[in-house]
N, C-alpha and C positions, 0 to 999 in steps of 0.2 A: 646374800653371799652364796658363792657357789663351793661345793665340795671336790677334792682331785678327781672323781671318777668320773664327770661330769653330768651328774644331778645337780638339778637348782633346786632350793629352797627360796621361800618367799623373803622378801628384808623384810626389816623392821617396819621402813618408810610403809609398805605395803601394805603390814600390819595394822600400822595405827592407824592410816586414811579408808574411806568406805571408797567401795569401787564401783564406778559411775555406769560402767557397761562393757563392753565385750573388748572395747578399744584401748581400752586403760589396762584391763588386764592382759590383753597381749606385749601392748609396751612395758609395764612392768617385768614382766619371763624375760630371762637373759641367758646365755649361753656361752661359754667360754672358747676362747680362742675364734680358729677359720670358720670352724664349725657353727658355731655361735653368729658368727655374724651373716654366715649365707642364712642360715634359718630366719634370721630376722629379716632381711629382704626379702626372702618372699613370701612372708606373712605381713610385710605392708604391703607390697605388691599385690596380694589377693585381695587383701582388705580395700586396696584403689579400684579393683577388676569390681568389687561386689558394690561397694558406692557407685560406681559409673552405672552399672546395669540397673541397681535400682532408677537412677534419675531417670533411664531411656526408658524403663517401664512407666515411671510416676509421667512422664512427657507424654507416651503412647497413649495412652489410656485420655478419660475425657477431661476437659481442665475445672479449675473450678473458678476459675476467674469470668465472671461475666462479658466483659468486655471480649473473650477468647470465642465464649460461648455465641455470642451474636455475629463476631468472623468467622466460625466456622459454619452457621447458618444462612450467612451469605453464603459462602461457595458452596452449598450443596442446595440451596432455592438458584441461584444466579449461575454461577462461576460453572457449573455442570453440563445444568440445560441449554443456557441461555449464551454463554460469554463469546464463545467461537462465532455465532452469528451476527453479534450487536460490534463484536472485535472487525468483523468483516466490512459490515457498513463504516465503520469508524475508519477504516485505512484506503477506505473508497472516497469517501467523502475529506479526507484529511488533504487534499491537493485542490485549489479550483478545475483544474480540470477533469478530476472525480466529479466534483460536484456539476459539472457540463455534462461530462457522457449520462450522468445518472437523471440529469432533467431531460436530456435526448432520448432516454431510454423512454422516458413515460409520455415525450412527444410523439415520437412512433408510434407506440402503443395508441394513443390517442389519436392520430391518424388513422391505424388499421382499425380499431374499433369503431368508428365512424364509417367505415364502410362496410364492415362485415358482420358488425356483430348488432345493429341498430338499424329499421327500416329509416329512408330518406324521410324528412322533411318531420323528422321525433324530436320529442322532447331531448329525448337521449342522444339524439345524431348530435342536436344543436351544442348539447353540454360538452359532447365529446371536439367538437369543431371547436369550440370555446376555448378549449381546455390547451389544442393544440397550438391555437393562435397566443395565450397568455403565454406559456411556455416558449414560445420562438421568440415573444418580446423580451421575456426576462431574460434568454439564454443571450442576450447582446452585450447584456454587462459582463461578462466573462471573456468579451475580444475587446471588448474597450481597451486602448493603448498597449496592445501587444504588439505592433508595428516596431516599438524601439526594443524589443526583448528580440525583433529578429535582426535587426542592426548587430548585435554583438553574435547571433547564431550565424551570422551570414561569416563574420570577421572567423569562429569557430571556425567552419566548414571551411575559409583558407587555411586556417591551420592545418589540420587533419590533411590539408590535401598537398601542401606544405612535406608532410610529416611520412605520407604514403610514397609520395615520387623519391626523397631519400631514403626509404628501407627496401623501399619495393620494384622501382620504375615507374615511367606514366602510364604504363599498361596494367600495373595492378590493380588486385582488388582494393585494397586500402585510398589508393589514390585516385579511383575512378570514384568510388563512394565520396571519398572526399569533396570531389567537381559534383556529384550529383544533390551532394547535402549542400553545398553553398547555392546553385542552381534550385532546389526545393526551398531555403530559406527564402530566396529574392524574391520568388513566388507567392510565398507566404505575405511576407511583407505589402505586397501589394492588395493579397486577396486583404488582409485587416484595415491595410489605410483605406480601401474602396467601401468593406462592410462599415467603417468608422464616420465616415462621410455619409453613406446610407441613414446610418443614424442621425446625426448631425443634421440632416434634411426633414427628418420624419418630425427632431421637435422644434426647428425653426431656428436652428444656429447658422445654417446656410440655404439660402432664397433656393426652392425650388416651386415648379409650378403646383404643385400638388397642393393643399392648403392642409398643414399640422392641426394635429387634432382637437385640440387646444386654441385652436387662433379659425375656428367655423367661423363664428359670429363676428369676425372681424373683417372678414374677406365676403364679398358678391361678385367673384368671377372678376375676371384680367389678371389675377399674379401671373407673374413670369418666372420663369426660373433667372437665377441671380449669374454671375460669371465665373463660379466654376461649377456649376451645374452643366451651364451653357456649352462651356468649352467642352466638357467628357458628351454632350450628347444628351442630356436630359439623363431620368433616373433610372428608363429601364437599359441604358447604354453601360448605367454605370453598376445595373446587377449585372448587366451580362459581362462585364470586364471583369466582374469578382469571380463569378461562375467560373470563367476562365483561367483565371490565377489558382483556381481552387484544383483543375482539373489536371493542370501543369505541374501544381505540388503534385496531385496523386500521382503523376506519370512517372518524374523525375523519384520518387519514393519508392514507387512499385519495382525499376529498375535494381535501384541498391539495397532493396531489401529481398530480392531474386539472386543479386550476387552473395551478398551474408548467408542468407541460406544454403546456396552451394558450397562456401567454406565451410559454416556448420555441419552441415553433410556428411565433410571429408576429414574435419577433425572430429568429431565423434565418433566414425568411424573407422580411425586408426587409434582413437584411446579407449575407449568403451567395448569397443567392437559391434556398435550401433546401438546398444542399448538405450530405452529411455531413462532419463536424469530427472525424472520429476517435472514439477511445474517446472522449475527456471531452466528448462532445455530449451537452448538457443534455437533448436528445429521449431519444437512447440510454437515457440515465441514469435520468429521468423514468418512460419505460417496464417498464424492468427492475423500479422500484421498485413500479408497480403488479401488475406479473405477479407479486412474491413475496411481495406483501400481498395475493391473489388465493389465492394455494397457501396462506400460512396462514388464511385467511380460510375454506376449505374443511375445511382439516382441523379447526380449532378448532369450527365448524359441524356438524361428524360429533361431537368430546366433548362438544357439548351437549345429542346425542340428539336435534337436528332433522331428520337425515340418515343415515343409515349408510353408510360406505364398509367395502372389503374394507381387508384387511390389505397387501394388494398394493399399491391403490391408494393408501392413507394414505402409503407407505415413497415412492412416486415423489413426489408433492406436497411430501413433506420433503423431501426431497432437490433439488426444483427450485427452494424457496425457499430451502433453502441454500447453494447453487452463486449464486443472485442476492445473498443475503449476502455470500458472498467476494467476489465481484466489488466492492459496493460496499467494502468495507474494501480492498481492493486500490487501488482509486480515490482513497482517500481517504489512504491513505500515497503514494502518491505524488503526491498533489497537494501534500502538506505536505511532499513530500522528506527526509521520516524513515526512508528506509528503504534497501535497498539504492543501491549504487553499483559502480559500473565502475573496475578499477585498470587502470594505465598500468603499465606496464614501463618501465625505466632508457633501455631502447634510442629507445623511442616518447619519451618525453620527450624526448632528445638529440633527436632528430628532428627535432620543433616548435621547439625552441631553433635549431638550425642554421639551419633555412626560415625563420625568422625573423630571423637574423641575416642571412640571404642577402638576403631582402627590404628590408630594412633598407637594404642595401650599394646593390643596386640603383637603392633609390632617390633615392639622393644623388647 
């Protein structure tokens, strides 16, 4: 009960029961009238503030749950040293065509190390020549039937160019790019049905003279090449018609990726005020695409016998246009966020949870 002056006295109820801890006896104290009841809110109010800080304290600190114990000893063995670099590979290799530049990368290599770094006719040349020729085999199942993935890039590239001559004119950039991307797809298509046939020949789905490797023992000289060997010219007619498709993309590619770049230029330069944007700067980007359309651009210009480069030189040119490969395929998963990610621990979560409950608290 309380008295007029406003002192409290304890009740009865109080008296008779034993009091359990600090919380009981706050809720018991009352206080009469306005007065009374703001005191009472913000003695549960404190009392909420001091329970939340403990939890964030008892969270911060080490857990005692094992299973906590063994995630947190991953991210500081793993997750620390390790994760950005294994994440990296992962978002390279997460596309086949990651997984192409990345076997091109170590063909190269294998190429330049066969000249440079090994005397002729070693044990090491031979392993390294070895190394280069298994790699150029296996890198053929990764163009296997991409011919019909550029049937719908080709119908794209109308679109786009479609889409550039009504906002733009036929003289824009949008709409020239657009004629230059359906013109680099028809090329494409060509360069894969010719390398697709290449193959095709090598293991005996289409007669050529050559005898497959696999069918020696069956063949003592007279094959002939079969009728569509015959018609394209035999088999080195029909590298050199790939070679050619190949060199047509790079041309038609290198133009519209010289016009991008000049828009890039010009809008970063009236938004930024030229600054660089990081890796996904369209200049960067832009760039890169020319320097590795440059590196094939040279090497395919040495197999068409306009040029001759050494064996040295061919393996680094590979290798720089494949390193610009993975980059772009890197770019390109993570601009789509298919690829790696970062895990949180039990602890780190409780964490954000509690600051967030605290902030919460605060600010009411």
């Amino acid at each position: 009960m309380t008295d007029g002056e406003g002192g409290s006295q304890p009740s009865s109820d109080s008296e008779g029961s034993p009091r359990s801890g600090p919380t009981h006896a706050a809720s018991s104290a009352t206080l009469s009238g306005a007065t009374g009841k703001f005191f009472a809110a913000e003695l549960a109010k404190l009392l909420q503030d001091r329970s939340a800080a403990t939890r964030h304290d008892s969270s911060s600190g080490s857990s005692w749950n094992p299973w906590e114990q063994v995630e947190l000893g991953v991210a500081v063995v793993y997750d620390r040293p390790f994760s950005a670099f294994f994440n990296f590979l992962y978002d390279v290799l997460h596309l086949s065509s990651g997984r192409d530049k990345f076997c091109a990368l170590i063909q190269g290599y294998a190429k330049f190390a066969s000249a440079a770094l090994c005397r002729p006719d070693s044990e090491r040349y031979w392993m390294y020549r070895a190394i280069e020729d298994n790699f150029s085999d296996g890198r053929k199942i990764f163009r296997l039937f991409k011919e019909f993935r550029e049937v719908y890039k080709v119908r794209r590239g109308l679109n786009r160019l479609i889409e550039g001559v009504s906002e733009g004119g036929c003289v824009s950039i949008p709409a020239v790019c657009g004629f230059l991307d359906t013109c680099g797809h028809i090329c494409s298509f060509c360069y894969y049905l010719f390398d697709n046939l290449l193959w095709a020949a090598s293991v005996g789905l289409v007669r050529s003279k050559e005898v497959p490797k696999w069918q020696v023992k069956m063949w003592q000289g007279f094959r002939r090449n079969g009728p569509i060997i015959s018609r394209l010219g035999g088999v080195a007619k029909v590298k050199r018609h790939k070679n050619l498709a190949s060199i047509w993309r790079l041309f038609f590619g290198f133009i519209a990726n010289s016009l991008l770049l000049i828009r890039a230029l010009e809008n970063c330069a009236a938004r930024n005020g030229g600054k660089l944007q990081g890796l996904d700067d369209a200049r960067l980007f832009h760039t890169l695409e020319l320097i590795g359309m440059a590196a094939n651009f040279r090497i395919l210009w040495s197999k068409l016998g306009y040029t001759r480069l050494s064996h040295e030189k061919l393996g680094l040119l590979a290798m720089l246009a494949a390193a610009e490969g993975i980059w772009i395929n890197w770019r390109k998963v993570t601009r789509k966020k298919c690829g790696s990610k970062d895990f949180a621990t039990d602890v780190e979560r409780r964490k954000l949870l509690s600051s967030g409950h605290l902030r919460r608290l605060k600010s009411e």
